[in-house]
PDB file of N, CA, C and O in Angstrom, chain B, residues numbered from 101:
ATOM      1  N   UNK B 101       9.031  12.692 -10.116  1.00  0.00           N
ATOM      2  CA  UNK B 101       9.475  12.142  -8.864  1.00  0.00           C
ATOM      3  C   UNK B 101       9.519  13.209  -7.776  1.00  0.00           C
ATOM      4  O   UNK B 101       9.068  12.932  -6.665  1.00  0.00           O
ATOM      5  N   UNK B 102      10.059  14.466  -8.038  1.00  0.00           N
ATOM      6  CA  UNK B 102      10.018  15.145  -7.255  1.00  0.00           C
ATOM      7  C   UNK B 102       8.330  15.863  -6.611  1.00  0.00           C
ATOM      8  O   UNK B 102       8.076  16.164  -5.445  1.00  0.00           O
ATOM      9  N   UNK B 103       7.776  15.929  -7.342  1.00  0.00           N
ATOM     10  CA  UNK B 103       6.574  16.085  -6.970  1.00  0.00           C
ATOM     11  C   UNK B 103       6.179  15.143  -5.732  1.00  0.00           C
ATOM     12  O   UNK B 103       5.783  15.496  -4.621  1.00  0.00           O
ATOM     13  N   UNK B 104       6.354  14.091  -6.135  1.00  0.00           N
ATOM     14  CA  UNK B 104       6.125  12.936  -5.042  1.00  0.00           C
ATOM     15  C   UNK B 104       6.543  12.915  -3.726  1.00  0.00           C
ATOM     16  O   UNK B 104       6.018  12.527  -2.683  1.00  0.00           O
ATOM     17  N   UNK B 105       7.675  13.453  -4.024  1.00  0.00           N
ATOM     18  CA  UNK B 105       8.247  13.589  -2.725  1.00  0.00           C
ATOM     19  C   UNK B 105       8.011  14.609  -2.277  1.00  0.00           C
ATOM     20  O   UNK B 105       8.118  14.332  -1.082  1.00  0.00           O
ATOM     21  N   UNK B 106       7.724  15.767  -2.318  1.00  0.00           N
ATOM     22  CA  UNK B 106       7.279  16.967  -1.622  1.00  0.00           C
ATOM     23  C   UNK B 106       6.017  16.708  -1.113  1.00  0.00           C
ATOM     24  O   UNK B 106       5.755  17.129   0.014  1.00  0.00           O
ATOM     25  N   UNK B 107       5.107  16.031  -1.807  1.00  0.00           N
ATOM     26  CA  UNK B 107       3.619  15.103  -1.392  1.00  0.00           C
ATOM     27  C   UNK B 107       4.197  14.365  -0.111  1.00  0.00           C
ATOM     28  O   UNK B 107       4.168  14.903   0.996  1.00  0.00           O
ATOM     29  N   UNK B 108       4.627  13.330  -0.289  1.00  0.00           N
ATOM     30  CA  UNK B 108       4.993  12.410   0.779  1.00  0.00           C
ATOM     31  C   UNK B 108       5.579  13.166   1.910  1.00  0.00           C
ATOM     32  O   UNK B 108       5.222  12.928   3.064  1.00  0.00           O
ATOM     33  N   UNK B 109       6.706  14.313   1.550  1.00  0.00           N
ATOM     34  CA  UNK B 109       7.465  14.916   2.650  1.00  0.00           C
ATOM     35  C   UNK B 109       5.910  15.852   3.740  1.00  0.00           C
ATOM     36  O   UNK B 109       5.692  16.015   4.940  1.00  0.00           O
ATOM     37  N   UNK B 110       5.483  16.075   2.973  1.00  0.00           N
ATOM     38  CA  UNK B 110       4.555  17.391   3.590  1.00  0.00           C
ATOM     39  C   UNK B 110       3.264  16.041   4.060  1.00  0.00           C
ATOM     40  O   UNK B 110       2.898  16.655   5.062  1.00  0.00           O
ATOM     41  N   UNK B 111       2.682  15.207   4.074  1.00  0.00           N
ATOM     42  CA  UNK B 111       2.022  14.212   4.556  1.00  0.00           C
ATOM     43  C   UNK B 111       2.719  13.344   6.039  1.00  0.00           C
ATOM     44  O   UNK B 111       2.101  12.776   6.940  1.00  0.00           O
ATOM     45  N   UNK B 112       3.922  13.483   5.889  1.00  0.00           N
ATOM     46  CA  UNK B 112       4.559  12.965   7.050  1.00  0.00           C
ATOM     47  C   UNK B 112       4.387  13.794   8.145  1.00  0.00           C
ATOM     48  O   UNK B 112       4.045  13.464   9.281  1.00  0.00           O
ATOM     49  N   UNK B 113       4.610  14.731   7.782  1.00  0.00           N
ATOM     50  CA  UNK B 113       4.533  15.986   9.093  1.00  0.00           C
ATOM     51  C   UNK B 113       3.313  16.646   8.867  1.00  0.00           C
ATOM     52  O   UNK B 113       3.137  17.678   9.513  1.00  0.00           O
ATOM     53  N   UNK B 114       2.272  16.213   7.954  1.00  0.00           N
ATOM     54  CA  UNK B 114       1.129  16.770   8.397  1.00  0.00           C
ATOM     55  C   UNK B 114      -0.006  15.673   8.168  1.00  0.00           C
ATOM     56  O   UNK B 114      -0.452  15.328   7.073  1.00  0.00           O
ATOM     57  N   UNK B 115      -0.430  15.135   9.584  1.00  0.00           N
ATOM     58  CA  UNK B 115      -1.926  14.359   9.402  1.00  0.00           C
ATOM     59  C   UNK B 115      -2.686  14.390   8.681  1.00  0.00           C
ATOM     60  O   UNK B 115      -2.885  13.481   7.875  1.00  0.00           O
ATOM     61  N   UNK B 116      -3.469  15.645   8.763  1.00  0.00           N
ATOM     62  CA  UNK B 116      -3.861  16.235   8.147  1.00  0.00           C
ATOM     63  C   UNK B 116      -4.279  15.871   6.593  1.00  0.00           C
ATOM     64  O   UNK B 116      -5.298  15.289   6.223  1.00  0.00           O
ATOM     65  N   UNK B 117      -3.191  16.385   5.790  1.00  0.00           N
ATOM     66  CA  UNK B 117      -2.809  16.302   4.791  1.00  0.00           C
ATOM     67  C   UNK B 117      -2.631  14.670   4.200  1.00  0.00           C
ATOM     68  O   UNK B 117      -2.873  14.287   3.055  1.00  0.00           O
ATOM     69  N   UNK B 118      -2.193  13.950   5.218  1.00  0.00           N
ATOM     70  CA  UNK B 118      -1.505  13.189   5.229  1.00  0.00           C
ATOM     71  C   UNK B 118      -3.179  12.114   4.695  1.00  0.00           C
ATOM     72  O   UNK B 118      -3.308  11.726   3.534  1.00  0.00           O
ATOM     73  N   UNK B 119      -4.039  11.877   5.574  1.00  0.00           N
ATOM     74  CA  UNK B 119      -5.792  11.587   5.186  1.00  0.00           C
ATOM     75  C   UNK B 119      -5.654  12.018   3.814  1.00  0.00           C
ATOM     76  O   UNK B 119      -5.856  11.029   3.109  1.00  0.00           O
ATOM     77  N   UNK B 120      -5.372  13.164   3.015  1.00  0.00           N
ATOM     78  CA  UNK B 120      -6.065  13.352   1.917  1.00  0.00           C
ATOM     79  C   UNK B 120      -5.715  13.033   0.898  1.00  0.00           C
ATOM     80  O   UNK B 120      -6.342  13.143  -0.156  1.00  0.00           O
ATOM     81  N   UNK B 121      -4.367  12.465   1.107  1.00  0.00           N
ATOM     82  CA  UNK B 121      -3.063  11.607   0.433  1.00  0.00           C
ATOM     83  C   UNK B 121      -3.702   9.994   0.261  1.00  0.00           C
ATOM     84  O   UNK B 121      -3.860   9.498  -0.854  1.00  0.00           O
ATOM     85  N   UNK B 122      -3.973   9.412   1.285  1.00  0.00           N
ATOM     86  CA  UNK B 122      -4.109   8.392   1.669  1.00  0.00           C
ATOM     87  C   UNK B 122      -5.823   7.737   1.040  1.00  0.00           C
ATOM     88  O   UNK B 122      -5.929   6.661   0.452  1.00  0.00           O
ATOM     89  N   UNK B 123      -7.242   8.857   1.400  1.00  0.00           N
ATOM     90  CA  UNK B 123      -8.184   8.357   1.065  1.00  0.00           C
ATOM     91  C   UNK B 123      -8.672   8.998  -0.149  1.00  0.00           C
ATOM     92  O   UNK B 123      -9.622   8.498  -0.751  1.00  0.00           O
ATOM     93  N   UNK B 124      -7.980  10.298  -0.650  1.00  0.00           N
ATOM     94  CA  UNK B 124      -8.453  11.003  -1.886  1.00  0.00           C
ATOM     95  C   UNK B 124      -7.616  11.422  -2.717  1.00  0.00           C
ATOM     96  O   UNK B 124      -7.640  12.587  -3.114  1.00  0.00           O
ATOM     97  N   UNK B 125      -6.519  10.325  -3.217  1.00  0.00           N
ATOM     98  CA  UNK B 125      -5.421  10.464  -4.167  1.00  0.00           C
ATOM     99  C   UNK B 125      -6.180  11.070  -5.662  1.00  0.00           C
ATOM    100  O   UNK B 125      -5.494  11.858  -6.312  1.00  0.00           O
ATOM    101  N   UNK B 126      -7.248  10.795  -6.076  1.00  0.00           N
ATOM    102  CA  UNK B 126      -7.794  11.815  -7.049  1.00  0.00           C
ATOM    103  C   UNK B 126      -7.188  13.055  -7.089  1.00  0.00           C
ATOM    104  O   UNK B 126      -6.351  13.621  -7.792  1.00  0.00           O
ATOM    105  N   UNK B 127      -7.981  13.349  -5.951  1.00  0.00           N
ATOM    106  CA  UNK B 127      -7.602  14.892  -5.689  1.00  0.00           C
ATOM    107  C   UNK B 127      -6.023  15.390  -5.772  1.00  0.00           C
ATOM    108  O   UNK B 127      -5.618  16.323  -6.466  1.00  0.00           O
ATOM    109  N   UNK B 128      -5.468  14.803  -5.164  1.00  0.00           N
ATOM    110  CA  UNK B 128      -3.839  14.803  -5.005  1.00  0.00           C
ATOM    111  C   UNK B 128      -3.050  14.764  -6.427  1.00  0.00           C
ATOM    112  O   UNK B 128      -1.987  15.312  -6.719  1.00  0.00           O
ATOM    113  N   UNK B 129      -3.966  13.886  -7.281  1.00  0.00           N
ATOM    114  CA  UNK B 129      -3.136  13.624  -8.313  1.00  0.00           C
ATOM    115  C   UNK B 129      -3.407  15.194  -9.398  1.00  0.00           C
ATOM    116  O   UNK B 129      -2.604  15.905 -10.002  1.00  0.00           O
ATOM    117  N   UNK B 130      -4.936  15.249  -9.251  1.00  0.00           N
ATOM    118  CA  UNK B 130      -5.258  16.485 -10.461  1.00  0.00           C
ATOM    119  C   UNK B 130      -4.716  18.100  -9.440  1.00  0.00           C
ATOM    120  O   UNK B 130      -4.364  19.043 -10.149  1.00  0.00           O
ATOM    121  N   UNK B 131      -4.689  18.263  -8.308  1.00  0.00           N
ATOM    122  CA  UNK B 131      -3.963  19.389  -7.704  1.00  0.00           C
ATOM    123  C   UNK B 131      -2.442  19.652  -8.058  1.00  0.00           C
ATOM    124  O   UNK B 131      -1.933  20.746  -8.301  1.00  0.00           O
ATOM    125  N   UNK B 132      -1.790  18.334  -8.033  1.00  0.00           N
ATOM    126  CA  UNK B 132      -0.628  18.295  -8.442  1.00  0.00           C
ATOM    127  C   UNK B 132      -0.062  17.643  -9.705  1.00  0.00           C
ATOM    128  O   UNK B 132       1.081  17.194  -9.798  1.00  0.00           O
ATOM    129  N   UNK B 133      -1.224  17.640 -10.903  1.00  0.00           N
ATOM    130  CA  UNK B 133      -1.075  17.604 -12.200  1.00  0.00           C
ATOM    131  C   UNK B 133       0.202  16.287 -12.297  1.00  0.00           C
ATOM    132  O   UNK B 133       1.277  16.594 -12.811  1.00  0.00           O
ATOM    133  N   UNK B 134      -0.009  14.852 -11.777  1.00  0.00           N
ATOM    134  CA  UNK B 134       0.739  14.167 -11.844  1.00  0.00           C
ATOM    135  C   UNK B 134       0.606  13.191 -13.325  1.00  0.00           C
ATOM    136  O   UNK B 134      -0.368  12.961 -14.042  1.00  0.00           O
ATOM    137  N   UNK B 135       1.693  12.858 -13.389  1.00  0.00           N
ATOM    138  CA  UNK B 135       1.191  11.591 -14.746  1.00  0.00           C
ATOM    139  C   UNK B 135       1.189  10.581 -14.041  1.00  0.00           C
ATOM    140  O   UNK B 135       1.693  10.451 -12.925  1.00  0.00           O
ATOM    141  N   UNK B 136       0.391   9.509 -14.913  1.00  0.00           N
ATOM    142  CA  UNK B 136      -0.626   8.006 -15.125  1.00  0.00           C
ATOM    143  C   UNK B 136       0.555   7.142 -14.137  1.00  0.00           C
ATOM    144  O   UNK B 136      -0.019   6.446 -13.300  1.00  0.00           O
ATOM    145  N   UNK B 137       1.961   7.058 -14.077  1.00  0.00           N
ATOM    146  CA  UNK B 137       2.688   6.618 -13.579  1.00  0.00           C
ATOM    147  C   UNK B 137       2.880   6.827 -12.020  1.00  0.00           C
ATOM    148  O   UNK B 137       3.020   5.851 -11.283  1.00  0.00           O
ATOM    149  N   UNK B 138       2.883   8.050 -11.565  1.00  0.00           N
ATOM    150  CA  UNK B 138       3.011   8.983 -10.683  1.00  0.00           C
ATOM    151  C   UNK B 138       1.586   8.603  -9.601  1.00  0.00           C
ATOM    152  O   UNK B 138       1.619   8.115  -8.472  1.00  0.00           O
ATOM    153  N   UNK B 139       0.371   9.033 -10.431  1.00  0.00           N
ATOM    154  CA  UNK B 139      -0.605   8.618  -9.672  1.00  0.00           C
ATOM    155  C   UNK B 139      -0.652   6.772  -9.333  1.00  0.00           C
ATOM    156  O   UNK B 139      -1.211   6.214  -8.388  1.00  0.00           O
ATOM    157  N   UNK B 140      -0.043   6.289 -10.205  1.00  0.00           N
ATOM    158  CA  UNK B 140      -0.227   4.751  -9.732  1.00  0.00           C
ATOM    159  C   UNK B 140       0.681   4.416  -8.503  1.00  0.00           C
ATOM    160  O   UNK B 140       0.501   3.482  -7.721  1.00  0.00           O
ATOM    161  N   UNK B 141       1.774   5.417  -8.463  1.00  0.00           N
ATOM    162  CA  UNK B 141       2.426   5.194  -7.357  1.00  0.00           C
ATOM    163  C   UNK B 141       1.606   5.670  -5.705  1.00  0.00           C
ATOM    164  O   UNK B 141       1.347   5.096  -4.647  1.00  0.00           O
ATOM    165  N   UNK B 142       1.409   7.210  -6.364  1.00  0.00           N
ATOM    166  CA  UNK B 142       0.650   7.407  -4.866  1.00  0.00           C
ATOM    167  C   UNK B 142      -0.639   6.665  -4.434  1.00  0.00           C
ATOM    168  O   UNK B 142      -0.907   6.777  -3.238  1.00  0.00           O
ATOM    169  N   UNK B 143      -1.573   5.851  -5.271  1.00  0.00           N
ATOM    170  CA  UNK B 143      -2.279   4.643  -4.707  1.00  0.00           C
ATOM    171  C   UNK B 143      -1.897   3.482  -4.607  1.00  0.00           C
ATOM    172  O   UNK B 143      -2.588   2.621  -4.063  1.00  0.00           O
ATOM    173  N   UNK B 144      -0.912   3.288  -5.033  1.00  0.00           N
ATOM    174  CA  UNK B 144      -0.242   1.645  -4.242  1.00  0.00           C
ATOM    175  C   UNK B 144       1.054   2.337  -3.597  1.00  0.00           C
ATOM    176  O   UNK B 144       0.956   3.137  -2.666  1.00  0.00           O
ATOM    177  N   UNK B 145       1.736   2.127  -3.917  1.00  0.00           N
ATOM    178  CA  UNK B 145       3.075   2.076  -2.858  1.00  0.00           C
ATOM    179  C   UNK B 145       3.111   2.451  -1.927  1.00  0.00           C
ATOM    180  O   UNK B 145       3.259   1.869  -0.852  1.00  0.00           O
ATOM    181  N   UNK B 146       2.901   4.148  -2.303  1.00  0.00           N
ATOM    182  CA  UNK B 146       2.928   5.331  -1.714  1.00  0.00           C
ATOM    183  C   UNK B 146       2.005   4.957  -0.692  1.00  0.00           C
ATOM    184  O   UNK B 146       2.372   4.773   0.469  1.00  0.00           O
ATOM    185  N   UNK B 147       0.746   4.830  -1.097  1.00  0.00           N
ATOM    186  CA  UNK B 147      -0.963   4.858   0.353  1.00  0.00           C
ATOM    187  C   UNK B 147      -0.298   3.512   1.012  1.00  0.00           C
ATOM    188  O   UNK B 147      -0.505   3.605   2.221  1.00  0.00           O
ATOM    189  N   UNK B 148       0.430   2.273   0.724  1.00  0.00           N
ATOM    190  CA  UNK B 148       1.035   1.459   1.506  1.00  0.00           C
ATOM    191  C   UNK B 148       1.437   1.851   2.558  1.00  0.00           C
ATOM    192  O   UNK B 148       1.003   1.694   3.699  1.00  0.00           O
ATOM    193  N   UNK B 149       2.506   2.509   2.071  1.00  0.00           N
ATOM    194  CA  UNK B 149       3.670   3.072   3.274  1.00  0.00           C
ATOM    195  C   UNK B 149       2.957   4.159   3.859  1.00  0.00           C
ATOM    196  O   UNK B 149       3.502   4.381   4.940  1.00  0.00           O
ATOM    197  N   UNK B 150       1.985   4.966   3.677  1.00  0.00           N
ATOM    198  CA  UNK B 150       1.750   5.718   4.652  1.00  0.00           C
ATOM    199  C   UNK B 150       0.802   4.892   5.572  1.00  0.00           C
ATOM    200  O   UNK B 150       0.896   5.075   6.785  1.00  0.00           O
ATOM    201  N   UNK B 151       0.013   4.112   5.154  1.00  0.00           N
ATOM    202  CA  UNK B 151      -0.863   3.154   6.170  1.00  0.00           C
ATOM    203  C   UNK B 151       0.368   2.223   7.702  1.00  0.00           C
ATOM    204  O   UNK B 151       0.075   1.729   8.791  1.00  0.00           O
ATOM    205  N   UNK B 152       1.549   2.378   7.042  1.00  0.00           N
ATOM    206  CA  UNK B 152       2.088   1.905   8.136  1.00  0.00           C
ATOM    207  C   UNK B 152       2.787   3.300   8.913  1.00  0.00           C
ATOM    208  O   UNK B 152       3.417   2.989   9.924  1.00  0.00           O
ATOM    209  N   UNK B 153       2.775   4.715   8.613  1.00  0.00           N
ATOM    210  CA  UNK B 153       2.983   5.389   9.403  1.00  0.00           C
ATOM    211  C   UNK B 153       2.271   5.569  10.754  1.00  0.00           C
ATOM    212  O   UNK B 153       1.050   5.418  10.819  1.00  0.00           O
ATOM    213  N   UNK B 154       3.102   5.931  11.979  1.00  0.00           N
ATOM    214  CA  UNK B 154       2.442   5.833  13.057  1.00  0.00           C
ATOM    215  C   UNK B 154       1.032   7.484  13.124  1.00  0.00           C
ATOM    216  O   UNK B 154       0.784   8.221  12.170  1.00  0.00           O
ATOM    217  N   UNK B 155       0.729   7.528  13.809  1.00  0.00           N
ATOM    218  CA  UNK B 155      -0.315   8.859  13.770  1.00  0.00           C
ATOM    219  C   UNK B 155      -0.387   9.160  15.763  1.00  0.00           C
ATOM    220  O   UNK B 155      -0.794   8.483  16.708  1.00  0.00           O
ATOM    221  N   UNK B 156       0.183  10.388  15.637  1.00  0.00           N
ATOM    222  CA  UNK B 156       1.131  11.366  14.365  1.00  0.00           C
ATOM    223  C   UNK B 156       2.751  10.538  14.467  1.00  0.00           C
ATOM    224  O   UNK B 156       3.299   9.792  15.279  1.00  0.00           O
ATOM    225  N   UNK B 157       3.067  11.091  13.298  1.00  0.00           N
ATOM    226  CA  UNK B 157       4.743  10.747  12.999  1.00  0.00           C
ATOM    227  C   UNK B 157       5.371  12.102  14.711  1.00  0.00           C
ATOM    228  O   UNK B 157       5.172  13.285  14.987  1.00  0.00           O
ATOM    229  N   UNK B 158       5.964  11.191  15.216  1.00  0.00           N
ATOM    230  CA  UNK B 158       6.957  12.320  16.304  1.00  0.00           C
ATOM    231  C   UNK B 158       7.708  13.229  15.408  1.00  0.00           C
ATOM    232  O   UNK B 158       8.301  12.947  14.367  1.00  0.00           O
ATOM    233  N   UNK B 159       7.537  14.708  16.178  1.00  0.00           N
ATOM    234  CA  UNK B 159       8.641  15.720  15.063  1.00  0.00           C
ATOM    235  C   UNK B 159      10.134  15.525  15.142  1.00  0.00           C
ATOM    236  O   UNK B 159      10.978  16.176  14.526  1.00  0.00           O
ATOM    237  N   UNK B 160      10.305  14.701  15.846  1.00  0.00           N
ATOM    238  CA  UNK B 160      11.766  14.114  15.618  1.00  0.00           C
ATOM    239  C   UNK B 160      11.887  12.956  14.949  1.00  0.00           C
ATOM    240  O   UNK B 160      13.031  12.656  14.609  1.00  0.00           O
ATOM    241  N   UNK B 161      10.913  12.144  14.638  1.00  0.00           N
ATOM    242  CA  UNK B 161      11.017  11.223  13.300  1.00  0.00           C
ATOM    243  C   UNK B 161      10.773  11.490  12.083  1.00  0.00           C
ATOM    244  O   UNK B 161      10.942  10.607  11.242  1.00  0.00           O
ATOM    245  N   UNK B 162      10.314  12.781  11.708  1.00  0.00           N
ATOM    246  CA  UNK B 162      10.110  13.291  10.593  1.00  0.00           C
ATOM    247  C   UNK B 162      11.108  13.077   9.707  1.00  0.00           C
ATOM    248  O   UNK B 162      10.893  12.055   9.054  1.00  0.00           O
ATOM    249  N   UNK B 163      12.298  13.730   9.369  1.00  0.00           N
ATOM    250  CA  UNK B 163      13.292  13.779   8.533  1.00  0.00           C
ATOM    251  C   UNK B 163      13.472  12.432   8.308  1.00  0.00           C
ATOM    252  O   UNK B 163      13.805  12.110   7.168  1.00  0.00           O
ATOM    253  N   UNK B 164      13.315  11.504   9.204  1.00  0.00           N
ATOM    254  CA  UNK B 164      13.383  10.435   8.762  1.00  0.00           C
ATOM    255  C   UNK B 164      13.214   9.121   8.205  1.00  0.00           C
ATOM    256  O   UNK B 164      13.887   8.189   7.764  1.00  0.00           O
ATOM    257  N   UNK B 165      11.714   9.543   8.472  1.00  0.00           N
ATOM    258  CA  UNK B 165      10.104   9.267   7.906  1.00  0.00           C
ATOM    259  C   UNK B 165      10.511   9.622   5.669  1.00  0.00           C
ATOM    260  O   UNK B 165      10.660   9.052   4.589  1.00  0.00           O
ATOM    261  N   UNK B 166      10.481  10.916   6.328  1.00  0.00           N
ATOM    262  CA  UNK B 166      10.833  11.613   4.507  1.00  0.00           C
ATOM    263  C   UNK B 166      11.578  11.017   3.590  1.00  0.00           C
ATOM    264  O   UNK B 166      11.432  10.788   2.389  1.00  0.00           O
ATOM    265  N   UNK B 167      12.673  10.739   4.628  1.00  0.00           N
ATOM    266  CA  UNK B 167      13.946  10.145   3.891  1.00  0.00           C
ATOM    267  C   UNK B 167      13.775   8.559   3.160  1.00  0.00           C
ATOM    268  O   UNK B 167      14.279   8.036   2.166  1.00  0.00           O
ATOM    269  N   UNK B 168      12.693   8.055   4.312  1.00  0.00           N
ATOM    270  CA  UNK B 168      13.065   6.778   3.828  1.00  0.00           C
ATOM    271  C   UNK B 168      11.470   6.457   2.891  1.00  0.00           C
ATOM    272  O   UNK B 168      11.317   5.445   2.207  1.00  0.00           O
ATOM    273  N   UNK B 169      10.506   7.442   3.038  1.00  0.00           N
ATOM    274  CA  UNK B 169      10.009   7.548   1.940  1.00  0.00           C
ATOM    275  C   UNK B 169       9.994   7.597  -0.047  1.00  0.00           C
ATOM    276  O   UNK B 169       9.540   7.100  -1.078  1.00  0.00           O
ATOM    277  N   UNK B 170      11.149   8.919   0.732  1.00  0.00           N
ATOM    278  CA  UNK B 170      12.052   9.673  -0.768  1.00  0.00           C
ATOM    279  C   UNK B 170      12.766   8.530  -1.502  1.00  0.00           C
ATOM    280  O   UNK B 170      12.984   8.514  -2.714  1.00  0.00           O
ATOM    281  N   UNK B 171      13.181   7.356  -0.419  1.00  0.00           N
ATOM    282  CA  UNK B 171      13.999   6.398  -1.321  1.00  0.00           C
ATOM    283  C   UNK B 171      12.899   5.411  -1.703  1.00  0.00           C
ATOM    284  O   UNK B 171      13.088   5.071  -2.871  1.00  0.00           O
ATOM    285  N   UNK B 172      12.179   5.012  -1.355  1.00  0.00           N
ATOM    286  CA  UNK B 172      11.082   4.346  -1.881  1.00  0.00           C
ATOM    287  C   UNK B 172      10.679   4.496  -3.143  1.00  0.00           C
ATOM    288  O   UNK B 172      10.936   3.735  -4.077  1.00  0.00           O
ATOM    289  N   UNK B 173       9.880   5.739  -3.181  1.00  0.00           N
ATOM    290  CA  UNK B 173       9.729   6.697  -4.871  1.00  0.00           C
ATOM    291  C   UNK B 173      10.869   6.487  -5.526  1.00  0.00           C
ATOM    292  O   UNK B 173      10.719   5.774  -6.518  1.00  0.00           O
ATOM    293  N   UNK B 174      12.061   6.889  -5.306  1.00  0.00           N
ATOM    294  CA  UNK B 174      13.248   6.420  -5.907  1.00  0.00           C
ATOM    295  C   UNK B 174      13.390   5.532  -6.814  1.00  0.00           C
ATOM    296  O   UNK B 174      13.455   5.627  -8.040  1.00  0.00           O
ATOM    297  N   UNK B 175      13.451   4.281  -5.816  1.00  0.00           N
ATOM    298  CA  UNK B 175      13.217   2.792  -5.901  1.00  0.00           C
ATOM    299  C   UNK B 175      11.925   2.355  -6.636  1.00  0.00           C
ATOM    300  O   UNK B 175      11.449   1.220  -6.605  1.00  0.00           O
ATOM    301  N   UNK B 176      11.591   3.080  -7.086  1.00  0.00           N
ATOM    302  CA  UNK B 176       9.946   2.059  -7.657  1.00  0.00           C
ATOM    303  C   UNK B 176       9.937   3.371  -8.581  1.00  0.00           C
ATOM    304  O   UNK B 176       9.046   3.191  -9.411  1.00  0.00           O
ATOM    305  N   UNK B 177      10.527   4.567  -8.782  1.00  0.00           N
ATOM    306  CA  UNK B 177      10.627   4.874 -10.212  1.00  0.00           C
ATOM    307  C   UNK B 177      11.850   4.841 -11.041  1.00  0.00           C
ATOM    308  O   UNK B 177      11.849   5.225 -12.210  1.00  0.00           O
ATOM    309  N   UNK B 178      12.991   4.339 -10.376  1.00  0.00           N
ATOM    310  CA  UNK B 178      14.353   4.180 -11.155  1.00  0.00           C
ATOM    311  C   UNK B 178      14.628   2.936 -11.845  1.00  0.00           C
ATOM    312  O   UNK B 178      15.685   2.791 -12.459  1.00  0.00           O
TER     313      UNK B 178
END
């Protein structure tokens, strides 16, 4: 879980990053050595909710972007 969220946290505040999350979760998953569970999250849930992030996230919506990410993952692995 925590993995996830450092993914998601660092995609919010970076565009960037945020594309490579979104169209090349492969990659994302074997860089960050996730399990079968983990990667199923960051192509559904996860690429969900970032498709409704705005572009770019304002740096004052960040923390809060994260936050309500972090509970998501939470929520769909607890």
């Amino acid at each position: 879980m925590e993995k996830l969220i450092e993914i998601t946290n660092k995609a919010v505040a970076d565009y960037g990053f945020r594309q490579i999350v979104q169209w090349s979760p492969e990659d994302i998953v074997a860089q960050w050595q996730l399990s079968t569970r983990e990667a199923e999250l960051l192509s559904g849930v996860i690429k969900d909710e970032m498709d409704r992030l705005p572009i770019p996230v304002e740096p004052t919506d960040v923390p809060g972007e994260q936050d309500r990410l972090a509970g998501v993952i939470r929520q769909a692995l607890g």
